[in-house]
C-alpha positions as semicolon CSV with decimal commas, in nm:
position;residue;x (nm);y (nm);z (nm)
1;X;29,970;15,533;8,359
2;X;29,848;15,602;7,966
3;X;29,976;15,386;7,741
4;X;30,249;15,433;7,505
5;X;29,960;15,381;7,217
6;X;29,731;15,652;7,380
7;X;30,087;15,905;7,355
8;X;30,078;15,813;6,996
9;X;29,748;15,913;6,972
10;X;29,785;16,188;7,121
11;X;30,084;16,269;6,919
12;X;29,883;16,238;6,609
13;X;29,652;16,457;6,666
14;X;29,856;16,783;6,794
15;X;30,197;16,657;6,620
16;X;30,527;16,556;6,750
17;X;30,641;16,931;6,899
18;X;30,294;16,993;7,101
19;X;30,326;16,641;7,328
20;X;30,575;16,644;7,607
21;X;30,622;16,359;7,802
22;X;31,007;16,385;7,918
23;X;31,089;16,345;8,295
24;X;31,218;16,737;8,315
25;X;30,841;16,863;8,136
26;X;30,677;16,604;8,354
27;X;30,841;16,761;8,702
28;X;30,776;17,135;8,550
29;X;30,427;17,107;8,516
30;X;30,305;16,846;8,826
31;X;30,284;17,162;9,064
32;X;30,095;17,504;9,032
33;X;30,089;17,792;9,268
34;X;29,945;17,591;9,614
35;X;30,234;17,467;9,809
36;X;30,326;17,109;9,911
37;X;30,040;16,887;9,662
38;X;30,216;16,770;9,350
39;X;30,149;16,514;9,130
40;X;30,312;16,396;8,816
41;X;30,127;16,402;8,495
42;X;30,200;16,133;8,215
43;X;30,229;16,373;7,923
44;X;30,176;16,761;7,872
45;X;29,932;16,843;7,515
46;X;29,941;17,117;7,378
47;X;29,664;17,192;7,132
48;X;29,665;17,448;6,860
49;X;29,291;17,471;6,752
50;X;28,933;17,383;6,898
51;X;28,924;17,089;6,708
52;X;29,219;16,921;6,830
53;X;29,096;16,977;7,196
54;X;28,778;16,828;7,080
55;X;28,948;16,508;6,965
56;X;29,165;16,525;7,276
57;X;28,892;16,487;7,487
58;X;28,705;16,177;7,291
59;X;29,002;16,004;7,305
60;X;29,027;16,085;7,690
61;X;28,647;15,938;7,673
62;X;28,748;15,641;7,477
63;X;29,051;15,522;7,675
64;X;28,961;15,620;8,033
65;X;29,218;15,849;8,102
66;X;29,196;16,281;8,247
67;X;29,237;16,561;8,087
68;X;29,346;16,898;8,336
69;X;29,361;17,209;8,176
70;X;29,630;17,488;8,290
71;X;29,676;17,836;8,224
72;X;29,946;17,999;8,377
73;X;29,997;17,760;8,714
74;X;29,920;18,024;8,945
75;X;29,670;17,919;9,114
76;X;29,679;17,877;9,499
77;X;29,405;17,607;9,547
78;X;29,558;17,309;9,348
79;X;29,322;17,314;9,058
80;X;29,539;17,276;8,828
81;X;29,750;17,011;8,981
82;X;29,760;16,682;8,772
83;X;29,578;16,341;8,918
84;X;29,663;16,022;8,820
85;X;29,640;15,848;8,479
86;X;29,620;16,210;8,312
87;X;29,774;16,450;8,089
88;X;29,784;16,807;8,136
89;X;29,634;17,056;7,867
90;X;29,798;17,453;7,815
91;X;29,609;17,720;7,702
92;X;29,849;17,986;7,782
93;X;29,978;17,993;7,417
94;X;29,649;18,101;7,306
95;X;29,725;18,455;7,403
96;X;29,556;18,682;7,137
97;X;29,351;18,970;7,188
98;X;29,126;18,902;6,900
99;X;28,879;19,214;6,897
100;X;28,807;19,529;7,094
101;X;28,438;19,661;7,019
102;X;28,469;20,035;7,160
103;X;28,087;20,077;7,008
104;X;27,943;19,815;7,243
105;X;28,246;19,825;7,504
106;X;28,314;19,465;7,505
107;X;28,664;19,249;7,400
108;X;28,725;18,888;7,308
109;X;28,988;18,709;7,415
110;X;29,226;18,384;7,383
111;X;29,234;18,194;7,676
112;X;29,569;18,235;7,744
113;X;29,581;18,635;7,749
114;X;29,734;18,721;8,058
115;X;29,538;18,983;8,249
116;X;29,788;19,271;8,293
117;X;29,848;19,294;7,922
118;X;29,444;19,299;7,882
119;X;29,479;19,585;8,137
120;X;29,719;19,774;7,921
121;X;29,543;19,722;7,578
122;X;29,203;19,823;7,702
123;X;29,318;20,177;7,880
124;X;29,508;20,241;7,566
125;X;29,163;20,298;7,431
126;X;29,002;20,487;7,763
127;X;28,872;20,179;7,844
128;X;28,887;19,960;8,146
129;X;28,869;19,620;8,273
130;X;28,841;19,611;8,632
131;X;28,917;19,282;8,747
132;X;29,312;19,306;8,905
133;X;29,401;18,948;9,068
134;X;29,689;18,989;9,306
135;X;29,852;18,789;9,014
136;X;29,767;18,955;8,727
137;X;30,119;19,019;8,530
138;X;30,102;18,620;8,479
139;X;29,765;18,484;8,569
140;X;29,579;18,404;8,215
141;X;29,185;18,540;8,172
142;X;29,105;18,180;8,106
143;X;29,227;18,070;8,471
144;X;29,058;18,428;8,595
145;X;28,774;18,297;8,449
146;X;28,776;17,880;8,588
147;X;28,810;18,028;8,920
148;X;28,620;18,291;8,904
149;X;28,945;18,524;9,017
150;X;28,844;18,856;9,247
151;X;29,110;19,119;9,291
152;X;29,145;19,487;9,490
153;X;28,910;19,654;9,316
154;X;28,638;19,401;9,395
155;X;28,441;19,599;9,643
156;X;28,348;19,873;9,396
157;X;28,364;19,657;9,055
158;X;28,272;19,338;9,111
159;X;28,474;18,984;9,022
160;X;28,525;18,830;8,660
161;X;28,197;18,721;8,652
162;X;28,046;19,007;8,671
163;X;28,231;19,116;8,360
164;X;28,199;18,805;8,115
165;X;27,986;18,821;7,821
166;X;27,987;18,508;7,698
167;X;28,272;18,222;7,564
168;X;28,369;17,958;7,360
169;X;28,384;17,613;7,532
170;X;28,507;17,259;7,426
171;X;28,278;17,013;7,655
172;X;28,381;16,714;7,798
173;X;28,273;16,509;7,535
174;X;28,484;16,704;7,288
175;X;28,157;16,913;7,162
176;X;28,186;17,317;7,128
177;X;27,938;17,556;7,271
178;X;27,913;17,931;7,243
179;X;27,712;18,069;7,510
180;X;27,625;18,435;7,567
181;X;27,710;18,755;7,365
182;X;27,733;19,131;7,295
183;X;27,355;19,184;7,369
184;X;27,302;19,365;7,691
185;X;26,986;19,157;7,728
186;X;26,980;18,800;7,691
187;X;26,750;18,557;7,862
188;X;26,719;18,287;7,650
189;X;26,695;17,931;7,790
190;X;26,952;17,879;8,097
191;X;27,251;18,071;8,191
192;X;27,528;17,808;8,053
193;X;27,790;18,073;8,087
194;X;27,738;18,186;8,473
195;X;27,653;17,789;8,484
196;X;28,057;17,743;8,380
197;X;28,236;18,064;8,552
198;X;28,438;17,952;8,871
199;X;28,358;17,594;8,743
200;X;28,740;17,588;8,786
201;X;28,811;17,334;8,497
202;X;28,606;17,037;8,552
203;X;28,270;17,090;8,320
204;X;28,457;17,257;8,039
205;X;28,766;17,410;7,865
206;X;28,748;17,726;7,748
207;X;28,904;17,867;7,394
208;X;28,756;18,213;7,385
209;X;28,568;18,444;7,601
210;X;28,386;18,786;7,553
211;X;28,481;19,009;7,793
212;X;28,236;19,364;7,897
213;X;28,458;19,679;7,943
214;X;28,358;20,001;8,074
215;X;28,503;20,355;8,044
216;X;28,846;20,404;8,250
217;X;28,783;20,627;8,567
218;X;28,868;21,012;8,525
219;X;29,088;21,034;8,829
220;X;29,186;20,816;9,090
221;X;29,338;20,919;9,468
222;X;29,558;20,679;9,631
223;X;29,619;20,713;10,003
224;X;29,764;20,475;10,342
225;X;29,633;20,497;10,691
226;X;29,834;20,378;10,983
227;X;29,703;20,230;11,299
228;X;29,792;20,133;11,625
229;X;29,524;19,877;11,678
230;X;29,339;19,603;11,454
231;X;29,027;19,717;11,607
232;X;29,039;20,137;11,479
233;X;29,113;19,990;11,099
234;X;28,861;19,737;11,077
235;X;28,660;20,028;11,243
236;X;28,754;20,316;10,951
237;X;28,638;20,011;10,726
238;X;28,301;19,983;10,832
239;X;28,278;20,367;10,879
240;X;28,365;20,444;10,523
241;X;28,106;20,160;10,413
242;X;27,864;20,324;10,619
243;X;27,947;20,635;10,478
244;X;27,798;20,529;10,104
245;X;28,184;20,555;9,990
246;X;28,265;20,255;9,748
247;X;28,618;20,299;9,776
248;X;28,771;20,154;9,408
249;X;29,016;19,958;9,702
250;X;29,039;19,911;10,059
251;X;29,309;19,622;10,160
252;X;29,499;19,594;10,500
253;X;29,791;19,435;10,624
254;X;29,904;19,359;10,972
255;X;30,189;19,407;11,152
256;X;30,389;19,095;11,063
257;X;30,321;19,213;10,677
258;X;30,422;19,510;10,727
259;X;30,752;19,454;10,893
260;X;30,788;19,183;10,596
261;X;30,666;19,412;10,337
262;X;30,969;19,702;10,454
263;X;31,236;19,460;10,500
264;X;31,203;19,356;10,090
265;X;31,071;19,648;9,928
266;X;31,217;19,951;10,146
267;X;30,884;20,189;10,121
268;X;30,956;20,406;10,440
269;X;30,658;20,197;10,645
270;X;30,649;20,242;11,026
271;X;30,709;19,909;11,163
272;X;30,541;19,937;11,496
273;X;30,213;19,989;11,365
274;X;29,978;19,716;11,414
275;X;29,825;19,754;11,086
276;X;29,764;19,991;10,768
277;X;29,461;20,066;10,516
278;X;29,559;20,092;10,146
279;X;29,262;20,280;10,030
280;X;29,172;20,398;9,679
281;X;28,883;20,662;9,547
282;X;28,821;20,668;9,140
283;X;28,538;20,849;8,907
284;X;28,516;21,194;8,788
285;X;28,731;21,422;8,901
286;X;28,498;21,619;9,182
287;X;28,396;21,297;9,293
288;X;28,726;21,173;9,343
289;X;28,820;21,502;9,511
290;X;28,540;21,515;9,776
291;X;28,531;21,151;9,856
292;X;28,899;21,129;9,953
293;X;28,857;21,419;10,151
294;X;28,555;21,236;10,340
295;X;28,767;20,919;10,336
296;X;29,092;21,120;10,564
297;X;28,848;21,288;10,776
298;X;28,730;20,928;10,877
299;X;29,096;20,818;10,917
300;X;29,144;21,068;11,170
301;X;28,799;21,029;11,281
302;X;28,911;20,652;11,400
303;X;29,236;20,730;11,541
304;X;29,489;20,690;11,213
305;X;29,869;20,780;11,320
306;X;29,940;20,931;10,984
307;X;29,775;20,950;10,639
308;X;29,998;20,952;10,313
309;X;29,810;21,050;9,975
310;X;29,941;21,016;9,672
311;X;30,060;21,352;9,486
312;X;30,103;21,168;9,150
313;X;30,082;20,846;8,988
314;X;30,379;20,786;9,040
315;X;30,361;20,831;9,424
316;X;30,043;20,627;9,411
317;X;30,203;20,295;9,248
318;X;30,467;20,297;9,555
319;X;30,176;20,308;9,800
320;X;29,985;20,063;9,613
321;X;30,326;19,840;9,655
322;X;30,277;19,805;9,980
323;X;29,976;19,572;9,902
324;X;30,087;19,435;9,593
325;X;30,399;19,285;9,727
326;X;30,277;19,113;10,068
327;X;30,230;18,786;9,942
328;X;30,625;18,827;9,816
329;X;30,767;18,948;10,095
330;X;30,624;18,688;10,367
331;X;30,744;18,395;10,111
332;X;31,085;18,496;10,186
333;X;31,058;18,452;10,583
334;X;31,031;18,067;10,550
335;X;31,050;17,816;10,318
336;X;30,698;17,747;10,252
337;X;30,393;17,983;10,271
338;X;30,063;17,902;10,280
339;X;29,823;18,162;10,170
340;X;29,455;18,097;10,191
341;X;29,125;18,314;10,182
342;X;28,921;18,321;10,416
343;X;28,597;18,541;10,365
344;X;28,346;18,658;10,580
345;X;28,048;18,980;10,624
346;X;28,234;19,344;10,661
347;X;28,102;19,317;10,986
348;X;28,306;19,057;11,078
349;X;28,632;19,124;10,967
350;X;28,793;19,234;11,329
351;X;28,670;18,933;11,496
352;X;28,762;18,716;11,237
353;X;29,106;18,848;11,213
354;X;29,138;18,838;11,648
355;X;29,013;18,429;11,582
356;X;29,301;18,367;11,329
357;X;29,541;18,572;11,583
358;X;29,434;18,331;11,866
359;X;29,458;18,039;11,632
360;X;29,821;18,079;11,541
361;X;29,923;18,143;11,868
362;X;29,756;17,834;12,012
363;X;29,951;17,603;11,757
364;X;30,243;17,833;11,776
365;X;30,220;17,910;11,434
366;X;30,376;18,198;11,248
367;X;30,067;18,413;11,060
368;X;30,092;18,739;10,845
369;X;29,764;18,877;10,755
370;X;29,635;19,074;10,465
371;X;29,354;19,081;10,243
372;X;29,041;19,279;10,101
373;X;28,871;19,418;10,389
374;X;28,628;19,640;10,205
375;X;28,464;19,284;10,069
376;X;28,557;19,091;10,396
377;X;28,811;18,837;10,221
378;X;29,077;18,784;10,467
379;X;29,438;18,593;10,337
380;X;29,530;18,440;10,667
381;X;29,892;18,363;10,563
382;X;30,116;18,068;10,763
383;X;30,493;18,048;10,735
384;X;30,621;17,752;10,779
385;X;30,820;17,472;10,644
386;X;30,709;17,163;10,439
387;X;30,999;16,939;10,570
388;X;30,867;16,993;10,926
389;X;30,558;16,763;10,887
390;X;30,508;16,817;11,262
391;X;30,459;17,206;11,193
392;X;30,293;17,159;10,868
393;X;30,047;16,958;11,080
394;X;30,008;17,186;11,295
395;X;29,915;17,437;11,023
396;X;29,633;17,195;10,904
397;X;29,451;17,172;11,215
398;X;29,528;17,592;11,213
399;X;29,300;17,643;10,875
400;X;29,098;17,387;10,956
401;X;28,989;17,585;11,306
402;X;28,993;17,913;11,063
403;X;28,776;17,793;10,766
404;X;28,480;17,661;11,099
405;X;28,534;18,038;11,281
406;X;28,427;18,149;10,902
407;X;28,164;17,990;10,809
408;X;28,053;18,057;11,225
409;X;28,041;18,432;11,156
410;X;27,847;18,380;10,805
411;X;28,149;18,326;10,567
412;X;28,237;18,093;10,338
413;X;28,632;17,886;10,306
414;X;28,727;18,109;9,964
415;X;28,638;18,414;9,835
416;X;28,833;18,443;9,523
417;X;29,089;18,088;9,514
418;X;28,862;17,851;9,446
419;X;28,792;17,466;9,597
420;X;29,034;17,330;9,378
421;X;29,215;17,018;9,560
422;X;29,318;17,197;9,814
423;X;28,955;17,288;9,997
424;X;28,770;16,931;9,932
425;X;28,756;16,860;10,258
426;X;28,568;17,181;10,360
427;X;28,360;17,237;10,119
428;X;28,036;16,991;10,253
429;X;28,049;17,202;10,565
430;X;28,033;17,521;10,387
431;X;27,755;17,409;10,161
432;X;27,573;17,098;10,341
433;X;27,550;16,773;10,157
434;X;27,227;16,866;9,930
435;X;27,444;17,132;9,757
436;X;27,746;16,861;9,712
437;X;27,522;16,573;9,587
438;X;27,385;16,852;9,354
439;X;27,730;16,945;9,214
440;X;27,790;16,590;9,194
441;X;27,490;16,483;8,953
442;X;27,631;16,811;8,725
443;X;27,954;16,659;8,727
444;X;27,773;16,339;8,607
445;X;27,588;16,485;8,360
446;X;27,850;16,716;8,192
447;X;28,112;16,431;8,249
448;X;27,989;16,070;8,223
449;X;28,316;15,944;8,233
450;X;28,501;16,176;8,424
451;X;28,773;16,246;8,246
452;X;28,813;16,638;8,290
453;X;28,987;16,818;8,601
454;X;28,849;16,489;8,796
455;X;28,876;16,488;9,219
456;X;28,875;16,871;9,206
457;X;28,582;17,095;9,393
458;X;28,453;16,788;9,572
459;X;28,484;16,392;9,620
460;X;28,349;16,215;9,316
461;X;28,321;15,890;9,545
462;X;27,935;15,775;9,638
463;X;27,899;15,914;10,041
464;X;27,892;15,528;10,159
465;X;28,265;15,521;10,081
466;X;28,260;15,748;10,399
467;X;28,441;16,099;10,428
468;X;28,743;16,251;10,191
469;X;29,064;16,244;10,354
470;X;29,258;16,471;10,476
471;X;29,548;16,655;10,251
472;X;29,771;16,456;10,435
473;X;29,670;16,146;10,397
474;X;29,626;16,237;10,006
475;X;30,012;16,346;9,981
476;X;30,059;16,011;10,196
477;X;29,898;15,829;9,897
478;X;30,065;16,007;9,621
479;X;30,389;15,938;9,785
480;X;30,287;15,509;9,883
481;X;30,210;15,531;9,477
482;X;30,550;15,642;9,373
483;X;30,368;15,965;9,188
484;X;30,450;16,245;9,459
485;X;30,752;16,458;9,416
């Protein structure tokens, strides 16, 4: 627990409005996006320059105690989740779009900028930023870029790194670095920014970041194929690879989405389908034209029941709903859904998805599927119920069988949430020990004493303390402390 004098301290440097420690703040902000970890944090901070997260962060040095930052609290792999003996530090007031550069296409950015108002402010202009998290009408570009967020239109465009420029970032030790910048060439000494992006909080805190834009697409088509089997989508998928299309999106759901999906949003889906292809074409307008016209020929080619294409934009933002509310609609079956990600070669998606089909039934386990199957991320999804520890159980030793079948087929255990706190546990066998122990003399380096976002991404504990434990037997922990909610 900090001290009352370290609050003071605290208090001193941001002032008496910008430090929270009352038991309703405390309870508000010991939980983010991932379901069942909580922790309470001592205090909430909430800085108003660079310099006062600079002196945050020496006193965190000084008196031993973490610092976690937090954007918006979406995030689905606990990374922003508070540990012990810490205080938690927003960002999301820092919401400014401080300059748009149309001669050399680039933007900088507050931290705390949420992504769909980026969107907006950009194609104002003609201009476009394509990275679209599932989350992006409240996820902030600082948290896009911690975790290095994905999105739909990752198979054509890329992820957030692909699009950042360079930033602003307060160090550990309360120093401020600018790395990168508006040259298109830069290859001066290391790559500190890349180095930082998906870093997800623990080598640095970031206060601005230069963001690349490009011109928005001409035209876009918007279409859904329905399917009676797994196998003839995952199938169209692969064709339309094949094909040299780079769809701008191509997402699927399965059958238990679907029914989900037309129970709360009323779209006019066929519910006996066993799954559907949201697929999207952008460029110039010929383009556009002759590649959605290849793109329904290979629908039919692979046995779709029924193509719907968009007429107009308005059309094409009810079809897109059918993807952008899955995640929604299979919260409301049961009381607590776990969504993960999965990710795995194109190749693999339909074997994959049959492994996490067997999985669920063998614990019988509720599962909606859905994901990015251009790019092979898969969001295995289990309903379930927190207060059922049996179940919830059960669901552990479910992902745990599904992150193994990934990395089997030549995936990895995230493609877009992160490690966070959520994924410790998996991440040696993803990586191997040489990669952790590498990670782990970075942390050191960056972070002598620990003190920022520590126990995220993996153990900080020497390996002859033996393995990490399980979630459980964290929560178990939290809750023998008298911390857990």
């Amino acid at each position: 627990m900090i001290s009352n004098s370290n609050l003071a301290k605290l208090r001193s440097i941001v002032g008496e409005p910008n430090l929270l420690d009352s038991a309703e703040d405390r309870i508000s902000y010991s939980y983010d996006g991932t379901p069942i970890l909580k922790q309470l944090p001592d205090a909430i901070v909430i800085p108003r320059s660079v310099d006062h997260i600079a002196q945050i962060l020496r006193v965190a040095n000084e008196e031993r105690f973490a610092v976690v930052p937090r954007g918006s609290g979406s995030g689905l792999s606990g990374g922003s989740i508070p540990v012990e003996n810490s205080v938690v530090l927003l960002t999301n007031q820092w919401d400014r779009i401080l300059e748009i550069d149309q001669s050399n296409l680039t933007v900088w950015v507050e931290p705390g900028v949420i992504t769909g108002t980026l969107h907006a402010a950009v194609e104002a202009l003609g201009l476009f930023y394509p990275p679209d998290p599932g989350s992006a009408v409240i996820c902030t570009i600082g948290g896009n870029v911690a975790e290095n967020a994905g999105g739909i239109r990752g198979l054509k465009y890329g992820v957030t790194k692909n699009y950042v420029l360079g930033m602003e970032v307060v160090l550990p030790s309360g120093e401020v670095v600018v790395t990168g910048g508006k040259s298109v060439k830069d290859d001066a000494g290391f790559n500190l920014k890349d180095f930082l992006i998906g870093s997800e909080g623990t080598l640095g805190i970031i206060t601005r970041v230069l963001l690349r834009l490009i011109p928005k697409p001409q035209s876009t088509q918007t279409m859904l194929a329905f399917y009676s089997s797994l196998g003839d989508s995952a199938e169209t998928v692969s064709d339309i690879i094949a094909s040299k299309i780079t769809p701008a999106a191509l997402e699927f759901l399965d059958n238990t989405t679907i029914r989900c999906v037309e129970e709360y949003a009323h779209l006019g889906l066929p519910t006996s389908i066993e799954s559907l292809l949201l697929i999207e074409v952008d460029g110039r307008f010929a383009e556009v034209e002759e590649d959605a016209a290849r793109v329904v020929d290979i629908c039919k080619r692979h046995g779709a029941l029924e193509i719907r294409v968009a007429s107009d934009e308005q059309e094409a933002v009810k079809l897109r709903a059918a993807r952008k509310v899955a995640f929604s609609a299979l919260a409301r079956v049961r009381p607590t859904t776990i969504l993960e990600d999965a990710t795995v070669p194109r190749s693999e998606v339909a074997p994959m998805l049959e492994s996490i089909n067997r999985i669920a039934r063998s614990y019988g386990l509720t599962f909606g599927n859905f994901g990015h199957a251009g790019d092979g991320n898969l969001h295995p999804t289990c309903l379930t119920d927190e207060r059922d520890k049996q179940e919830i159980h059960k669901a552990e030793q479910a992902f745990d069988e599904i992150f193994q079948e990934a990395v089997r087929l030549g995936g990895t255990i995230t493609g877009e949430h992160g490690v966070g706190l959520s994924k410790l546990k998996f991440l040696e066998r993803a990586l191997g020990e040489p990669a952790i122990d590498m990670m782990r003399k970075i942390k050191k380096a960056v972070d002598p004493n620990s003190v920022l976002n520590p126990g995220k991404v993996f153990s900080l504990r020497p390996r002859c303390e033996g393995p990490l434990p399980s979630n459980r037997e964290q929560i178990k922990k939290f809750a023998d402390s008298g911390a857990f909610i």
